[in-house]
N, C-alpha and C positions, 0 to 999 in steps of 0.2 A: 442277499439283503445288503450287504457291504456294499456290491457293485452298483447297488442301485443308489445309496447315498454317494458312491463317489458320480455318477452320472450328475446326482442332482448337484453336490456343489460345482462339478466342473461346466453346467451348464450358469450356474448362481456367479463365477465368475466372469465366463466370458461375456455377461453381462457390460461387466466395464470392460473400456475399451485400453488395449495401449499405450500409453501415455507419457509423452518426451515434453516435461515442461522446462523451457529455455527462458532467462533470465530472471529466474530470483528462484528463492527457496525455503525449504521450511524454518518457521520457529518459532519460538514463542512469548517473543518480547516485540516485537515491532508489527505496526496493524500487517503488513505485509504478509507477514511470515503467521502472525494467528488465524489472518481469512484464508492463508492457501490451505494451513492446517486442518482446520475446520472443512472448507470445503471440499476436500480428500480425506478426510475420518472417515473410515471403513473402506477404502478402494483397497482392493488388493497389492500389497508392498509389493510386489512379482511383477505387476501392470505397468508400475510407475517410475522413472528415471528422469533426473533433474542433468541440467549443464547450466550451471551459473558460476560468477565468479566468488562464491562464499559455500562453503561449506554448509549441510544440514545443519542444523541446530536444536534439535531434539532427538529426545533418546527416550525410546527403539525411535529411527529413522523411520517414516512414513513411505520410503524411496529404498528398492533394492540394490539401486545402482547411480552413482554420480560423477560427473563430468567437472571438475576445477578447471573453467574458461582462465587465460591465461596469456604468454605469449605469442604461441603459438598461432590464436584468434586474431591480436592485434594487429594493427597495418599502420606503423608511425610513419608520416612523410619526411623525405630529406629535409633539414640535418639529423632531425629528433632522434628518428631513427639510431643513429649513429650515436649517438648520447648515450640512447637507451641498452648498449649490447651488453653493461656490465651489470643492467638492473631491469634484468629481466624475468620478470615471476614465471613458474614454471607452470606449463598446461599438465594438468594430474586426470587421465581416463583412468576409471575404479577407483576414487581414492575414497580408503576407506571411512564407514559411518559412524566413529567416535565423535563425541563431541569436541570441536576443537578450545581451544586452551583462550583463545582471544575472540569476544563476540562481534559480527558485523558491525553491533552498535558502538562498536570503542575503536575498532578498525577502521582505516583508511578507504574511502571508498576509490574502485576500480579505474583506471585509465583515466588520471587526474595528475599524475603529478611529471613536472619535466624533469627530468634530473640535472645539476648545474653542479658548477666546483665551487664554490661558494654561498653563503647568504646572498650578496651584491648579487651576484650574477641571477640565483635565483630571484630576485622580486624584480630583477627588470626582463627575466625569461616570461613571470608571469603577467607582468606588465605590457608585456607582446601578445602574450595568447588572448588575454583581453579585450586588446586593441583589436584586433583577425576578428575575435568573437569566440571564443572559448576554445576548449581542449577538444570539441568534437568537429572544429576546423583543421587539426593535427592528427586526430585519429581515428581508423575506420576499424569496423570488427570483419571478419569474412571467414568462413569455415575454413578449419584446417584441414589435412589427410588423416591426422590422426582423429579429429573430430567425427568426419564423416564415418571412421572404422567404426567407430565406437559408436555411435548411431545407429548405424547399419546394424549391429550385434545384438543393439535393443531391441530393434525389431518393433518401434512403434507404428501403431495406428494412426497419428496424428502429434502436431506438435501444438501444444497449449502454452502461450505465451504473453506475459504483462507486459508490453511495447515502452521502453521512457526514452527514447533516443532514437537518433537517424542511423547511430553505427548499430543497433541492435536489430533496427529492421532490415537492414542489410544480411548480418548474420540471419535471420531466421528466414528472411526469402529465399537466401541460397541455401541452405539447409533442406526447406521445404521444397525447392526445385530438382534440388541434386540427389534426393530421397522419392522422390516423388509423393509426396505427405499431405494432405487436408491442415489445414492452418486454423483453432480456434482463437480468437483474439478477446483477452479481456484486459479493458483498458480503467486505471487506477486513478488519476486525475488528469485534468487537462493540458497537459505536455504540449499535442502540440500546438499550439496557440498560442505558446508562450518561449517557443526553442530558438534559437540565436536573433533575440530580440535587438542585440547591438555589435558593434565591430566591423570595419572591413568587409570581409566577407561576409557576413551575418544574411544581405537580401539574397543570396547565390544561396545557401544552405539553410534559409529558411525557406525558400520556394522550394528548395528539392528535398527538404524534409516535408510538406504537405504532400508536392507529387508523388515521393514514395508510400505515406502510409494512404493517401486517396488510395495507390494500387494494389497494395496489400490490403485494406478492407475489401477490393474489389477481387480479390484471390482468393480470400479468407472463405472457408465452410461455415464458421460460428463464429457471432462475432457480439460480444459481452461486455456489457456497461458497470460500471457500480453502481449508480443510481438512477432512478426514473428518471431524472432531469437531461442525465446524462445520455440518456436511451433517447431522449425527444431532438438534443440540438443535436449529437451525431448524426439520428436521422435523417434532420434535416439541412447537415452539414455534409454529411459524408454520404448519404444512403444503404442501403441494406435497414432490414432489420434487428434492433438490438435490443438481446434478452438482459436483464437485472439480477444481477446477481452478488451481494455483498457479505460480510462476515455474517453466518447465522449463528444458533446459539440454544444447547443442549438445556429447553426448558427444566426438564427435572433437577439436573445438578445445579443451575442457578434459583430453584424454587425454594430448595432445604433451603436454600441462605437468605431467600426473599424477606425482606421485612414487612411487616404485618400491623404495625402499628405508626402512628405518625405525633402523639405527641412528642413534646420536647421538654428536655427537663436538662437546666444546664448551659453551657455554650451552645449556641448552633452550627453545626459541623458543616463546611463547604468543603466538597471533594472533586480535584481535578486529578484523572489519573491516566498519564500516556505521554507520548514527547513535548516537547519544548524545543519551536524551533521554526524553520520556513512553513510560514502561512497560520503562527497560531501566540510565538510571540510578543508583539506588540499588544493585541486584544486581552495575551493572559497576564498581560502586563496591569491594565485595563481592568479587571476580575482583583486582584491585588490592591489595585490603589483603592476601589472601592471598599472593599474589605476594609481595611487602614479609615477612611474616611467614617463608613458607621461604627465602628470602634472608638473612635474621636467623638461620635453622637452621642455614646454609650450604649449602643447594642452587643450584648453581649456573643460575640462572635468568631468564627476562624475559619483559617484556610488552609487545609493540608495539600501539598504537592506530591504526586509520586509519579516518579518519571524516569527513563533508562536514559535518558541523555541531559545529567548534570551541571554538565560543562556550559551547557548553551541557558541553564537554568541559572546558576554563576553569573554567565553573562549577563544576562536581563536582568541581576539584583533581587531578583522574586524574595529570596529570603528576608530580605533588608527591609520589608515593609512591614509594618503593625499589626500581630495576628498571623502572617503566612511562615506557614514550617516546609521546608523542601526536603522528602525522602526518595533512597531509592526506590524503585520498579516496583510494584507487587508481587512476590512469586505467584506464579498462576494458579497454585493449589489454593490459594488464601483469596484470591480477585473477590469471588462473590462474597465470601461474610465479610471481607473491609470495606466493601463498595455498601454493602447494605448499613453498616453502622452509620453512614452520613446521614445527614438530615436533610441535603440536599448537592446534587451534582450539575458540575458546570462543561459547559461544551464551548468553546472559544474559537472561534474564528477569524482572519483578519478581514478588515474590510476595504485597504487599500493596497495598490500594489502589484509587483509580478507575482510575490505569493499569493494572492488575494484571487487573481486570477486563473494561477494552476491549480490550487484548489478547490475555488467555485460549484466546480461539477459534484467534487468527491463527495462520499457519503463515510464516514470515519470507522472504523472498524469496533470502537465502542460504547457507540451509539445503542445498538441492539442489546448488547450487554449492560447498558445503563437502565434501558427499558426494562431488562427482564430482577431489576434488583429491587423493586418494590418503593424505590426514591426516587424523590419528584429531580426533575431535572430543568435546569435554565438552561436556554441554547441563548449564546451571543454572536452574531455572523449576520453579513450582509442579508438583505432581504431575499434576494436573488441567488442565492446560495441552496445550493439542493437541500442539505440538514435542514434551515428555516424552513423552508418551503413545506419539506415533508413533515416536522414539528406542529406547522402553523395548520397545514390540511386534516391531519390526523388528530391533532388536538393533545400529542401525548409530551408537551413540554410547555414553559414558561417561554416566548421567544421576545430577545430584545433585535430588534434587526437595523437601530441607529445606531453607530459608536458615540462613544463619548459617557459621560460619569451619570447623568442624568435617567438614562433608564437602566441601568446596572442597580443605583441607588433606589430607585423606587422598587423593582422585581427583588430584590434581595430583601428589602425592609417587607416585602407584604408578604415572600413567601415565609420568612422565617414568623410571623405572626400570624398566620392562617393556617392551622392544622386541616381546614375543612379543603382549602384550596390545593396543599400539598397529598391529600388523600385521594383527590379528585386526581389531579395530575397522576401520581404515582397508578392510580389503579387501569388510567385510560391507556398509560405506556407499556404495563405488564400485558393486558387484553390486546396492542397492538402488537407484540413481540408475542404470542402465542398465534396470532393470524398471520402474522407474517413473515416471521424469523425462527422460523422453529426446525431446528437444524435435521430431524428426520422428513419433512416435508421439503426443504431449500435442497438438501444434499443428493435425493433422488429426480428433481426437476432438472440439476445440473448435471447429474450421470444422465440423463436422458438426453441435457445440451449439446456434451460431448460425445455420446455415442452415435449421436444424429449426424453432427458433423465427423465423424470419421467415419461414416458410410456414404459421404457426398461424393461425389468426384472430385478432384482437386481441379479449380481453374485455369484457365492460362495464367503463367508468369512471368510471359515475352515482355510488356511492358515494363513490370516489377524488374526484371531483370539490368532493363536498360536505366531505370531511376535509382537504382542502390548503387550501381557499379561504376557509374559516372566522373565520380570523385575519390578513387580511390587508387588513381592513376600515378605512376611508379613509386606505390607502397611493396614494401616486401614481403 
């Protein structure tokens, strides 16, 4: 009897496949880090192994084994290089799944800074990299020896990776080639459309940032969108077929906390809860002043902020306006019954701009989660913005799709005075997040994504080979 349950789970595992996901990692404060969460709840920890340059961020680790990208990866060009020898972060194969002491979100992000002997020296070093077109004109990533070991020991089936850079496609082609590996691709917003838009160099490595990821989709086994929108212009940007796949969301534990009833009694609570910062900004700047303006009307009203990045929340002054309060993060254990006390939630988007543009495609990690809270929700974001789009098709929000104070003011005055409007809304977005984001339905479609693609062959890489390697000529 025993050998027969151990039969069945070891057949119930090898269900999933392998899994080497390169460039980012779990957590549970940044959309990133809660849609990879999510969309790997319940793979086998044993299956799974990260190489990013950030540590896990959840405890137990979702990941039995991880790779801190590091020196070792980087490829700085003469001089930098030579700058760099006294500050240089260390590549860590195994390091271990504690949580660590400092979050990506307050961290320094990766392969950005020059180092100089001075302030002076530094603002005219960055003053240079500017001018060229950024830091990914000085630095390429390429697999190490110790990388490949430790790879090779994982012993994956495929590598699953969020592409936001030309030096990352780099790293995972040659990864993928020198392993010989099936490549699932799932891309977060619209990067490249938007990668060394200025500098010097910028036309040389934005042409060879297209031609590399055209050959990396064209290598790629599976290849993964965040939103519908995102699935249609790929296609018909890039070709292949691309499946949708975004943050889903554990109906039952968001349902205890669902709200059920919609009148109001009191202020009426506006809730925005998630960063502040490229591509959302200006708009929640936007969200704020109107707030402050019907307040000035005398609607009795507010605006609470909760957000893991402060500082950028600081910057924009959010708090300094009339009625808006700025707190930390939600702990994740509390999201659904604080998301549910509001009276209504706001979705912000910008509508001009390079952020406007990178994130176009995206479809925001909670969204779905805002669906599944029983509160009507306003979406603000260009019309052609995947959110509006899917908001305005499905019917499961309030959508303003002009900037400007004009339709923030009217959608905020009629939803906060129409109980019948806000029931309606709230109840079309929970029935849309049960058809379509229901994290026991989403999570087996995607184990079937990627086990589909690690049973394909891998493609040729000859081309990829010659578009990543190009520009990385007498790095070290």
């Amino acid at each position: 009897m025993n050998s027969g349950r151990q039969a069945d789970h070891v057949t119930t595992a090898e269900r999933y496949p392998r899994v080497l996901i390169v460039g980012y990692n779990f957590d549970l404060v940044t959309g990133g880090g809660i849609t990879l969460s999510n969309l790997f709840d319940g793979w086998p920890r044993e299956r799974l192994a990260v190489a990013d340059f950030h540590p896990c961020e959840t405890n137990p680790a979702p990941c039995a084994r991880q790779y801190i990208l590091g020196a070792d990866e980087e490829r700085w060009v003469w001089p930098v290089r030579a700058l760099r020898r006294g500050n240089r972060r260390p590549s860590i194969p195994d390091r271990d799944l504690t949580m660590p002491r400092v979050s990506k979100t307050a961290a320094a992000p990766p392969v950005t800074r020059v180092p100089t002997a001075s302030s002076v020296a530094r603002a005219a070093a960055f003053s240079t990299v500017r001018w060229l077109g950024g830091v990914g004109v000085l630095c390429s990533l390429a697999t190490s020896s110790g990388l490949l070991r430790w790879s090779a020991d994982v012993r994956p089936d495929l590598i699953y990776t969020w592409l936001n850079s030309l030096a990352m496609i780099r790293l995972v082609t040659q990864l993928a080639n020198a392993l010989s590996l099936p490549i699932a691709l799932h891309i977060m917003d619209d990067w490249p459309s938007i990668a060394f838009e200025s500098g010097l160099l910028a036309p040389r490595f934005r042409a060879e940032t297209d031609r590399s990821f055209r050959a990396i989709v064209a290598r790629a086994s599976g290849t993964l969108a965040i939103s519908q929108r995102m699935a249609q212009v790929y296609e018909a940007r890039y070709g292949q077929r691309w499946e949708v796949f975004h943050n889903p969301v554990d109906i039952p534990r968001w349902a205890r906390a669902r709200r059920a009833s919609w009148s109001r009694s009191g202020t009426f609570k506006i809730v925005y809860a998630g960063r502040v910062g490229l591509g959302i900004g200006p708009s929640l700047v936007d969200v704020c002043r109107a707030v402050q303006t019907l307040r000035q009307r005398g609607l009795d009203l507010a605006l609470e902020i909760f957000t893991p990045s402060e500082p950028a929340a600081r910057a924009y002054a959010l708090a300094s306006f009339d009625g808006v309060a700025v707190h930390s993060a939600i702990p994740d254990d509390d999201i659904p019954a604080v998301l549910a006390r509001a009276d209504l939630l706001v979705l912000p988007y910008d509508f001009a701009g390079k952020a406007a543009a990178f994130a176009c495609l995206s479809y925001p990690t909670k969204a779905p989660a805002y669906m599944a809270t029983g509160v009507p929700t306003l979406v603000y974001a260009p019309e052609e913005h995947a959110l509006a789009l899917d908001a305005r098709d499905r019917g499961w929000a309030w959508v303003v799709d002009k900037p400007g104070a004009e339709g923030l003011l009217v959608a905020i005055e009629r939803l906060a005075g129409d109980e019948d409007l806000r029931r309606s809304l709230a109840q079309r977005a929970f029935a849309t997040c049960e058809r379509e984001h229901d994290a026991r339905v989403v999570r087996e479609r995607f184990r079937d994504a990627l086990e589909r693609a690690a049973h394909a062959a891998p493609r040729s890489g000859t081309a990829t080979d010659t578009a990543v390697t190009s520009s990385v000529d007498g790095a070290d």
